[in-house]
Structures are given as C-alpha cells and as structure tokens.
C-alpha positions in Angstrom: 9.5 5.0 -121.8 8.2 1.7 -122.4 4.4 1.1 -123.1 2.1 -1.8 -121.6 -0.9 -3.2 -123.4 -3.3 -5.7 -122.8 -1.4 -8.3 -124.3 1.4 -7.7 -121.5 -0.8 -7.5 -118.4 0.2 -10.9 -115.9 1.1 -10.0 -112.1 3.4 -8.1 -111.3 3.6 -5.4 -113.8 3.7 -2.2 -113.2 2.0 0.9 -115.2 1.6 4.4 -114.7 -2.3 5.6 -114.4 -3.0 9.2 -114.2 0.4 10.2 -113.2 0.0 7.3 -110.4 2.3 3.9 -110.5 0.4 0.6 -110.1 1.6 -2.5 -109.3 -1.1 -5.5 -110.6 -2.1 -7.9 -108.4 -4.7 -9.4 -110.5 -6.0 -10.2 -113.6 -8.4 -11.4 -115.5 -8.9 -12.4 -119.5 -12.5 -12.0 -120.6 -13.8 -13.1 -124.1 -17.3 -12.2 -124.3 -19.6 -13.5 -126.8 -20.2 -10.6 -128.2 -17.7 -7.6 -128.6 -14.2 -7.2 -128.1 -12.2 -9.4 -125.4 -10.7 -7.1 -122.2 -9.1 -7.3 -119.0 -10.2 -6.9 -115.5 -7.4 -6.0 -113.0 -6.5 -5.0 -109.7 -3.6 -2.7 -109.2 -1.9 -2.1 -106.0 -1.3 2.0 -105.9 2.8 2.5 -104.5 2.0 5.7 -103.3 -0.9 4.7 -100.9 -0.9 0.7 -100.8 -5.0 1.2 -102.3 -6.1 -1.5 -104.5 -7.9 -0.4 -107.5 -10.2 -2.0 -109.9 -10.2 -1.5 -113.4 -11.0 -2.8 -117.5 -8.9 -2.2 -120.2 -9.8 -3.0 -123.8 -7.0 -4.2 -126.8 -5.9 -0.4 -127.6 -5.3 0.9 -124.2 -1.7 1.8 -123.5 0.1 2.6 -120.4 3.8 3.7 -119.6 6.2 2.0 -117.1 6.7 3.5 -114.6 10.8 3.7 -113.3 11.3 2.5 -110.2 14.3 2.6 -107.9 14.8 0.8 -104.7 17.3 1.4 -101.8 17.8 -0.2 -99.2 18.1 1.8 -95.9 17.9 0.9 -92.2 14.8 2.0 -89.7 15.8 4.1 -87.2 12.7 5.1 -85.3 9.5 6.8 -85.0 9.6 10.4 -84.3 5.7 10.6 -83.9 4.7 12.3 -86.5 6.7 10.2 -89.6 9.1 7.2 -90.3 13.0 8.0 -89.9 15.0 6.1 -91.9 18.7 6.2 -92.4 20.8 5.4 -96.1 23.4 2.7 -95.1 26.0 4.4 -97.7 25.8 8.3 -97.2 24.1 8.0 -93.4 21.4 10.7 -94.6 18.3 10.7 -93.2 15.0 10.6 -94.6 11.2 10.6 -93.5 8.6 8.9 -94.5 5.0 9.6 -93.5 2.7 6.6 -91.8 0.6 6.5 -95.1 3.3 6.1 -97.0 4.3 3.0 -94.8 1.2 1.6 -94.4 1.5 -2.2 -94.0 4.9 -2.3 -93.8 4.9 -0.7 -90.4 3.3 -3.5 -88.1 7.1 -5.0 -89.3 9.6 -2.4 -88.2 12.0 -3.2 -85.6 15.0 -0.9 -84.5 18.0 -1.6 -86.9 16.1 -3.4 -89.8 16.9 -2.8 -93.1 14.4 -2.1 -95.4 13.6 -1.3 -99.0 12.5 2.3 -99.8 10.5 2.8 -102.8 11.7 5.8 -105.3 9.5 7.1 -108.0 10.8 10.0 -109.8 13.5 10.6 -107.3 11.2 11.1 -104.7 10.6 8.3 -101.6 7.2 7.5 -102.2 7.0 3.8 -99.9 8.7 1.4 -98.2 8.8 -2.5 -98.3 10.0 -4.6 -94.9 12.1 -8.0 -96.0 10.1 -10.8 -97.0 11.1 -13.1 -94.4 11.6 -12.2 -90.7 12.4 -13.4 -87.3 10.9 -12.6 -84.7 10.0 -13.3 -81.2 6.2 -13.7 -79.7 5.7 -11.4 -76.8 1.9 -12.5 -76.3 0.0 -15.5 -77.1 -3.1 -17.2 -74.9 -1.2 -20.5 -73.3 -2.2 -24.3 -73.9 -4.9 -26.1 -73.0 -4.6 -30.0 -72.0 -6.6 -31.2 -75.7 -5.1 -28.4 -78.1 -3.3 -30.8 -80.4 -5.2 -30.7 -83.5 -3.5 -30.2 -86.1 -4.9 -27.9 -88.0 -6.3 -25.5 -85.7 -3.9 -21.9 -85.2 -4.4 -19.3 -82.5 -3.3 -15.6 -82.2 0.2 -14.7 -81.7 1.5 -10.8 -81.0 5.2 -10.3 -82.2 7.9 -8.1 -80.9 6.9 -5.3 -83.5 3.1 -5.6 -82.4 1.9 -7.7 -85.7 -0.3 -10.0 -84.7 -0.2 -13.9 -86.8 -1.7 -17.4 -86.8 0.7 -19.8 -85.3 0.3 -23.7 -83.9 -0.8 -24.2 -80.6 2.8 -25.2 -79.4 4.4 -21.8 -80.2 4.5 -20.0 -76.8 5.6 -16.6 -75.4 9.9 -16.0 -76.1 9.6 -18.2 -78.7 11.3 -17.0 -81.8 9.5 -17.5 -84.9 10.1 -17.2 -89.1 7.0 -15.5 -90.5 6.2 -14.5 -94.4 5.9 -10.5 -93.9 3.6 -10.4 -97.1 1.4 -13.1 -96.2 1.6 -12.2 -93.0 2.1 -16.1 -92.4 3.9 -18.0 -89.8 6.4 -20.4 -91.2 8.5 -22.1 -88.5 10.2 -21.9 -85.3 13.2 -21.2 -85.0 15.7 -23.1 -83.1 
C-alpha cells in the first residue's frame, strides 16, 4: 500500500488511522519559530461521519486506505437499517442509520446512491451531489419580503429542511447542493 506524509496532506486525502479511514477536510501548515514545522488537520471518519482533530509532525506516515464505491439504488427503511439494492446483481444489502448518517435526510424511494466499501465490507453511503426535489412545507409570503438577501426555511419531500428565497413556495421543485445542504435554483 501506498504511504501519506506530511508533505502530501491537502483536502481530500484519505489515510488510514488506527485501523480507521479518514477522509481530510482540513488542513493546516504551521512553522513555528522554534521547532519543527507540523500539520493540523481535520479528518472526516467513513465509518461514522465524526470529524477528528489531529497534528502530525515531518516523519509521521500513514497508509491509504482502498476504497471502492458502488452505486446501488435505495429501496426503503425497514426500521431498524437502510435497504439498499445493487443495480447489476439485484442483491440486497443493509446498512445501519449510523452508518448513513447525513446522507439519510436525502433518501427518496428509487434514488441511486453511492455505497462506500472498505475492505469489502459496506461501511457508508453518499446521496448524489445534486438533487431535485420538491418543497412540501415552507411559511408563505408576506406583502414586503423582497429583500434580497434574506432566506427562510424550506422542508423537502425527503424531510431535509434548507434556506431558500422568499419566492420559493410549497410544490415548487427545487435543485439543492446535498453536501452543502444549499439551495441552488428552481426548477422549471
């Protein structure tokens, strides 16, 4: 397997840290005036979605970590996990809530998602980066809510709740950035 050092830490990479893979998120170049020069970083665990802090110094070394994706199509929740379905081989697979953390508030029956597979075993899942959706709750307008800048509340189909303009009402369909969690459009 490969090895990461300091000199190769920038967003993005992924490491292995006590038997756990990271994802980093950010980082940080420090070059006290005194000492050695380190890094600060925060890593995004795939197993649990937890952000961790940590320092490394110039002889640190971690491995990279292989990871396979596949993409697979929610089916439905069965109460107590995920079930998911492989598009090619139409097995089925489960995935506990933990393990789906944020990606969850996204799920919509039929979407197809991207299951995350370290060592052969599912371990998370990512929803697509850009969705559709329509808003099933949002307070209405007000005669004077034209500014432009100003956003209010907005529950989609899937129950994720984002920022949208004043003009967006209920039935409306609407593009929003799933990791952001940002509204981006209507869409007409």
């Amino acid at each position: 397997m490969a090895n990461v050092g300091m000199s190769d830490i920038k967003k993005g990479v992924r490491l292995i840290v006590g038997e756990v893979p990271y994802k980093i998120v950010e980082f940080q170049h420090v070059k006290p005036g005194k000492g050695a020069a380190f890094v600060r970083l925060k890593m995004k665990s795939f197993l649990n979605g937890r952000v961790v802090e940590r320092t490394i110094h110039a002889g640190d070394k971690f491995e990279v970590p292989v990871i396979d994706y596949k993409t697979m199509q929610y089916l439905y929740d069965d109460g107590e996990m995920y079930q998911f379905m492989d598009n090619e081989t139409y097995d089925q697979l489960g995935l506990e809530y933990a393990q789906c953390d944020d990606a969850s508030k996204w799920f919509k029956d039929g979407i197809n998602v991207e299951i995350i597979f370290f060592k052969n075993k599912a371990i998370s899942v990512q929803a697509p980066e850009f969705m559709e959706l329509v808003v099933t709750d949002t307070p209405p307008n007000f005669k004077g809510d034209t500014s432009s800048g100003s956003k209010k509340p907005a529950t989609l189909e899937t129950g994720a709740v984002v920022q949208v303009p004043y003009h967006v009402l209920v039935d409306d369909i609407v593009k929003v950035n799933t990791v952001d969690c940002e509204f981006l459009g209507k869409v007409k």
